[in-house]
Structure formats: structure tokens, C-alpha cells
ZADO-1210 file (C-alpha; in nm, 4 decimals, padded with zeros to 6 digits):
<atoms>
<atom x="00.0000" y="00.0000" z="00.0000" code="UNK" pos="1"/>
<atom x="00.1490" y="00.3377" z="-00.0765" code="UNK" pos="2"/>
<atom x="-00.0203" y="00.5098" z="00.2065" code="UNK" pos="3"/>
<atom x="-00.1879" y="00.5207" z="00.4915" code="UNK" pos="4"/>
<atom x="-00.5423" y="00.5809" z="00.4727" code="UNK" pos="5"/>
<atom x="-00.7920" y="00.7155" z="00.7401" code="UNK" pos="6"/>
<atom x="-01.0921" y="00.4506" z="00.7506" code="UNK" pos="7"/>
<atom x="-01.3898" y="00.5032" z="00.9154" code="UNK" pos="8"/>
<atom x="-01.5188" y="00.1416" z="01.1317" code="UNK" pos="9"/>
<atom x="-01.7731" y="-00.0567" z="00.9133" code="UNK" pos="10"/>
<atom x="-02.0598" y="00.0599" z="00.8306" code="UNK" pos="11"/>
<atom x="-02.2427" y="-00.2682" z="00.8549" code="UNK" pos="12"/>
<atom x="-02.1417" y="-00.4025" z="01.2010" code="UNK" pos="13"/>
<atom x="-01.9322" y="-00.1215" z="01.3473" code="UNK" pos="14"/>
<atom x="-01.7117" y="-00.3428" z="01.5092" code="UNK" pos="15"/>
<atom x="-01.4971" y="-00.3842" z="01.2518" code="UNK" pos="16"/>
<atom x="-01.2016" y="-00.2174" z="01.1592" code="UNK" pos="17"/>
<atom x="-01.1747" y="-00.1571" z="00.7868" code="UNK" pos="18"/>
<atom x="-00.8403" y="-00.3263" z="00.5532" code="UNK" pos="19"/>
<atom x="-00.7208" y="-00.2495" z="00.2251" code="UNK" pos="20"/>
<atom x="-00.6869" y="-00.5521" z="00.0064" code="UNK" pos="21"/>
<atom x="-00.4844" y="-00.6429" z="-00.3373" code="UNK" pos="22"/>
<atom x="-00.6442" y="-00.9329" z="-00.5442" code="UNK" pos="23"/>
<atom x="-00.3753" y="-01.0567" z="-00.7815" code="UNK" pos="24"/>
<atom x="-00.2141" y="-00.7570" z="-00.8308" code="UNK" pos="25"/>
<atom x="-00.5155" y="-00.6298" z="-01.0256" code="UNK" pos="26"/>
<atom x="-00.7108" y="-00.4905" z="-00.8237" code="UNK" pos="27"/>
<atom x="-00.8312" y="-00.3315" z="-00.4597" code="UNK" pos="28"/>
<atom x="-01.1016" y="-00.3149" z="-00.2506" code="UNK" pos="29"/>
<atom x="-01.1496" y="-00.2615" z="00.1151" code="UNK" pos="30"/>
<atom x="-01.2637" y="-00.5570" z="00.3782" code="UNK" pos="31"/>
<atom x="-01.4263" y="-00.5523" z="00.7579" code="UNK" pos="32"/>
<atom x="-01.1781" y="-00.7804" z="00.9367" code="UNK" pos="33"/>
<atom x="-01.4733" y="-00.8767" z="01.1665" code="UNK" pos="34"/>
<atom x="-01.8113" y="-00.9210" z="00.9164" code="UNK" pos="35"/>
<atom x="-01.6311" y="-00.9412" z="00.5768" code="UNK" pos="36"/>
<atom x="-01.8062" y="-00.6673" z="00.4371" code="UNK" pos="37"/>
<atom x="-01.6355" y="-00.5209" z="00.1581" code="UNK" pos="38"/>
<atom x="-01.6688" y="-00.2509" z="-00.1015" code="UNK" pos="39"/>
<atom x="-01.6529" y="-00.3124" z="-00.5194" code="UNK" pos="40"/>
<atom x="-01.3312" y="-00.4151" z="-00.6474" code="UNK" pos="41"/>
<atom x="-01.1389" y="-00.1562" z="-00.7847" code="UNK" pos="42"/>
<atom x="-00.9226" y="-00.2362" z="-01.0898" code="UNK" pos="43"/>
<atom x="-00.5966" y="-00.0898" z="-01.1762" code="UNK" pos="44"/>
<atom x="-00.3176" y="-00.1470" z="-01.4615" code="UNK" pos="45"/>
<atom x="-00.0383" y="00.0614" z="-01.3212" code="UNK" pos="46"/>
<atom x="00.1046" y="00.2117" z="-01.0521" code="UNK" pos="47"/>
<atom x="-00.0696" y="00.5765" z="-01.1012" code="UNK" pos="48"/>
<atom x="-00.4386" y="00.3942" z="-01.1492" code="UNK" pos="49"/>
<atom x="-00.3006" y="00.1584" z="-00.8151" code="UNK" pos="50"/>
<atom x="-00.3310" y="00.5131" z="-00.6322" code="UNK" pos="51"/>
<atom x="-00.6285" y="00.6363" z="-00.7525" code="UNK" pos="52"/>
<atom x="-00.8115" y="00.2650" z="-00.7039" code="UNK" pos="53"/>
<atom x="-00.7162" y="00.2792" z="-00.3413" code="UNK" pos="54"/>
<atom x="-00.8204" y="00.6068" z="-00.2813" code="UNK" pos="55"/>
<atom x="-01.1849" y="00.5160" z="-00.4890" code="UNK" pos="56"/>
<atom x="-01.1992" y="00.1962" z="-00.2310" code="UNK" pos="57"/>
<atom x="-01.1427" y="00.4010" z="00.0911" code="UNK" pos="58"/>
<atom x="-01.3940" y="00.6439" z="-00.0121" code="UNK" pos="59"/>
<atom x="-01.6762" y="00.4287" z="-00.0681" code="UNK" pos="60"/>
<atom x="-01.5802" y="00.2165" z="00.2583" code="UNK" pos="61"/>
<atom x="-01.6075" y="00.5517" z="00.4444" code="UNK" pos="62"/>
<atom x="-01.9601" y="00.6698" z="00.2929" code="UNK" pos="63"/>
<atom x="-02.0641" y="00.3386" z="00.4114" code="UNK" pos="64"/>
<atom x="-02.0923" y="00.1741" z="00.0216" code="UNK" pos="65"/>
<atom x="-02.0570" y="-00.1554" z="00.0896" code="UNK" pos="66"/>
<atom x="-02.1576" y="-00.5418" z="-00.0139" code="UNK" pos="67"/>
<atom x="-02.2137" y="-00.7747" z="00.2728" code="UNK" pos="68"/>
<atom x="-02.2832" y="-01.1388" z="00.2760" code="UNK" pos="69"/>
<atom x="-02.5783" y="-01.2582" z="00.4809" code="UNK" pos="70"/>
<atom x="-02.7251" y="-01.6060" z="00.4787" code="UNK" pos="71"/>
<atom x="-02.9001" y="-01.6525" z="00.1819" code="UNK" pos="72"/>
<atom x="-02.7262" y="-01.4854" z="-00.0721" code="UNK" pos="73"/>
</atoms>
């Protein structure tokens, strides 16, 4: 991760503290270490786009745009 960012405690459980996540080098998204809820996946192709994926992930976790798995789906 090139820098730190400021994330706000999930929006789902609020227990959770918040984790930015690389999948394959390809792309990022952001992850509740305690419910698993996690915003879109952000895909990047370079180091620049990298940046500017992380930043896109960390601002939907913090306005509370997120996917969560509950039973049944």
C-alpha cells in the first residue's frame, strides 16, 4: 500500500475495523476484518491507477458503500 489511509469502522457491524486488500495484483477493494463486508473491487493497470483505485476503495468504505454477505445470498 502506498499510504496510509484514514478509515472510518464498518458501516455494517461497526465493530470492525476496515483493511485495504490487493487481489492478484489487479485490483483493490477494502474488507471488515470482523463481518467481511467489503466494497466493489477496484481495478488498476499501473502504478498511477493503483493510487487512484485505493483512494476510490477508501472512499466508498467511508460513505458506508458496501456489499455484505448474509445467509441466503
Amino acid at each position: 500500500m502506498s499510504e496510509l489511509y484514514n478509515l472510518e469502522d464498518c458501516p455494517i457491524c461497526r465493530e470492525g475495523v476496515g483493511s485495504v486488500e490487493h487481489e492478484g495484483g489487479w485490483c483493490v477493494y477494502v474488507e471488515c476484518l470482523h463481518c467481511g463486508a467489503h466494497t466493489a473491487h477496484f481495478a488498476y493497470n499501473s502504478e498511477e491507477e493503483r493510487e487512484s483505485a485505493e483512494k476510490g476503495a477508501v472512499q466508498m468504505w467511508n460513505l458506508g458503500k458496501v456489499i455484505r454477505q448474509d445467509l441466503g445470498e
